[in-house]
Each structure stands twice: as structure tokens, then as C-alpha cells.
C-alpha positions as CSV (number, residue, x, y, z in Angstrom):
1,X,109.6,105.9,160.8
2,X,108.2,105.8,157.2
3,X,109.0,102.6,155.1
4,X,109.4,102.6,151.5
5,X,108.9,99.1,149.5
6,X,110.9,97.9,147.1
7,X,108.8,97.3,144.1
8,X,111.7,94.3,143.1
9,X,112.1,92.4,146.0
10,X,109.1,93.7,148.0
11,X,111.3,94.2,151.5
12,X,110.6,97.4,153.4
13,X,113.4,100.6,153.5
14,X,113.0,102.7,156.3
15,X,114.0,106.1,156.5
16,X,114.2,108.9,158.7
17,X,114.2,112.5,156.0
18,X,115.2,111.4,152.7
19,X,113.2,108.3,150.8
20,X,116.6,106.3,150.0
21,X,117.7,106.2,146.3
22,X,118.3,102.4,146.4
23,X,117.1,99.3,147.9
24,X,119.6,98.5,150.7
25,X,119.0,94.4,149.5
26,X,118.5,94.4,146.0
27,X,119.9,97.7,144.8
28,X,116.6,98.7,143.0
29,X,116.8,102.0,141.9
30,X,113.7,104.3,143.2
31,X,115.0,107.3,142.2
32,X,114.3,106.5,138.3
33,X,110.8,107.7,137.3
34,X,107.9,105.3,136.6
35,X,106.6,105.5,133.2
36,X,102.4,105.2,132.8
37,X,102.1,102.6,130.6
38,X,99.5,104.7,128.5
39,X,102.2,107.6,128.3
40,X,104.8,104.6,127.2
41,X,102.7,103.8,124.7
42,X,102.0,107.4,123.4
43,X,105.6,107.3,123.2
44,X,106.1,104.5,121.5
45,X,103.8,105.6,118.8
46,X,105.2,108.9,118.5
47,X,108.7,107.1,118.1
48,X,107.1,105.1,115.2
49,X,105.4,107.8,113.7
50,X,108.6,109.8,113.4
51,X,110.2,106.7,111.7
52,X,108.0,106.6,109.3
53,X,107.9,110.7,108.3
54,X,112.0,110.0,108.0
55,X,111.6,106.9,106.0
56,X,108.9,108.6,103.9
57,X,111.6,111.7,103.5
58,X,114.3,109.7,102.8
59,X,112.3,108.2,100.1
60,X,111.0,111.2,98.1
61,X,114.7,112.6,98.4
62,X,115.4,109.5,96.7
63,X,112.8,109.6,94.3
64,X,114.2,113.5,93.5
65,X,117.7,112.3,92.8
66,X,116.8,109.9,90.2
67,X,117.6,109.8,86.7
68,X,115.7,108.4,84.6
69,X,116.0,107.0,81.2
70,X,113.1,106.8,78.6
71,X,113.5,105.1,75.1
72,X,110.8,105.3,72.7
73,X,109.6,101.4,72.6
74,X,108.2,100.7,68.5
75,X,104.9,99.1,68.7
76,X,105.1,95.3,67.2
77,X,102.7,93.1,65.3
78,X,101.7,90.0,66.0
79,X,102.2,89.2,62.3
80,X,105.8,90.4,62.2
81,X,106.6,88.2,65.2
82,X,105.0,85.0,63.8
83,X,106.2,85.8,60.0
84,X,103.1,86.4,58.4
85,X,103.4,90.2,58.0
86,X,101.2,91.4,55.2
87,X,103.7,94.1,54.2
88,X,106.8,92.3,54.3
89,X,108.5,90.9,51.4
90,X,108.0,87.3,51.9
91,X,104.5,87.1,52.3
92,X,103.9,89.1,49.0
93,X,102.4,87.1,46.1
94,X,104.9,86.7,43.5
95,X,103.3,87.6,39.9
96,X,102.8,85.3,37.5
97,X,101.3,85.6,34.0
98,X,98.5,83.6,32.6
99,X,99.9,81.6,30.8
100,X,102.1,80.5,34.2
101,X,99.1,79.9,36.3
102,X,97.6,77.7,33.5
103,X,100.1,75.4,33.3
104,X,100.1,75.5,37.0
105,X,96.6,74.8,37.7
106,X,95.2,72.8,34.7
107,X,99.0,70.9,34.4
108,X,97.1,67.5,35.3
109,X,93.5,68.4,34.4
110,X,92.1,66.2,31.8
111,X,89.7,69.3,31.3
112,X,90.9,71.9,28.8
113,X,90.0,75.8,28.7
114,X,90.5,78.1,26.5
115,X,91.6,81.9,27.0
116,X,87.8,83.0,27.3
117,X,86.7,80.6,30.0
118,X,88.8,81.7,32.5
């Protein structure tokens, strides 16, 4: 009489025609088939390879069914932000006559000039 051995518990199943589905002590299935592990892991990779084609698809559908918005963005200056613009109004030079910037600048000076000197 053949035996077959349970690959679980390790006891011995004899049979007579037909190798027995189960172990008769701990109900081990044999009729499930044995996976190589190198065609597990092919399989696993395969499984992991197909995730990431349907992640990758789900993303460019994604990326087609998006609207975007685009806003034309001025360009600022550094002066502007600061305050020391040269085109804006308050750091233009206010004008002043001669006379004005006389009495500005020689207001305290003992020295006196006429019209000619400066």
C-alpha cells in the first residue's frame, strides 16, 4: 500500500487507488496545488506591475480632466516693494527755484555768493 505524507503534520495516509484529498488527522488539504516559490514570485511581480500601469492610468485620466486656470502674474520691483520706486510720485524731486535752494543751503552760511558763483 502506497503512503502519502502530510506535509502539516508529517503522519503517513495510506491508500489503496485514489491519493486521499485530506489528511485523515489534520485535515490538510493535498488536493490544492503547490505554488514554486519562483512562479509565486513572478506572480507577485506581475500583480505589482499591473498596479502600477492602473495607478499610472488612473493618473493621466486625472491629469486629462483638469482644468486649469492661468492668470497673467505682473512682474514687481524691488523698488516698488521697498518704496523707493524711481518712477513713482513720491520719490520724485520736487522743483524748487534758485532762489529757494539758496535760502535753503547758504540759510546759516556765514559765506555769501552771488548769482554768478553758483
Amino acid at each position: 500500500m502506497p503512503n502519502i505524507y502530510c506535509p502539516s503534520c508529517g503522519t503517513g495516509n495510506k491508500f489503496l487507488y485514489e491519493k486521499p484529498k485530506v489528511c485523515n488527522s489534520c485535515k490538510f488539504v493535498f488536493a490544492a496545488p503547490l505554488v514554486s516559490a519562483e512562479r509565486l514570485k513572478n506572480y507577485e511581480q506581475v500583480k505589482q506591475v499591473k498596479r502600477v500601469v492602473n495607478n499610472q492610468q488612473l493618473q493621466i485620466a486625472a491629469l486629462r480632466n483638469m482644468k486649469l486656470d492661468i492668470e497673467k502674474i505682473e512682474p514687481t520691483k524691488l523698488g516698488s516693494m521697498i518704496g523707493t520706486d524711481l518712477n513713482s510720485e513720491s520719490f520724485q524731486r520736487k522743483k524748487i527755484s534758485k532762489e529757494e535752494y539758496k535760502e535753503k543751503v547758504f540759510k546759516s552760511s556765514p559765506i555769501s555768493l552771488d548769482d554768478d558763483q553758483i
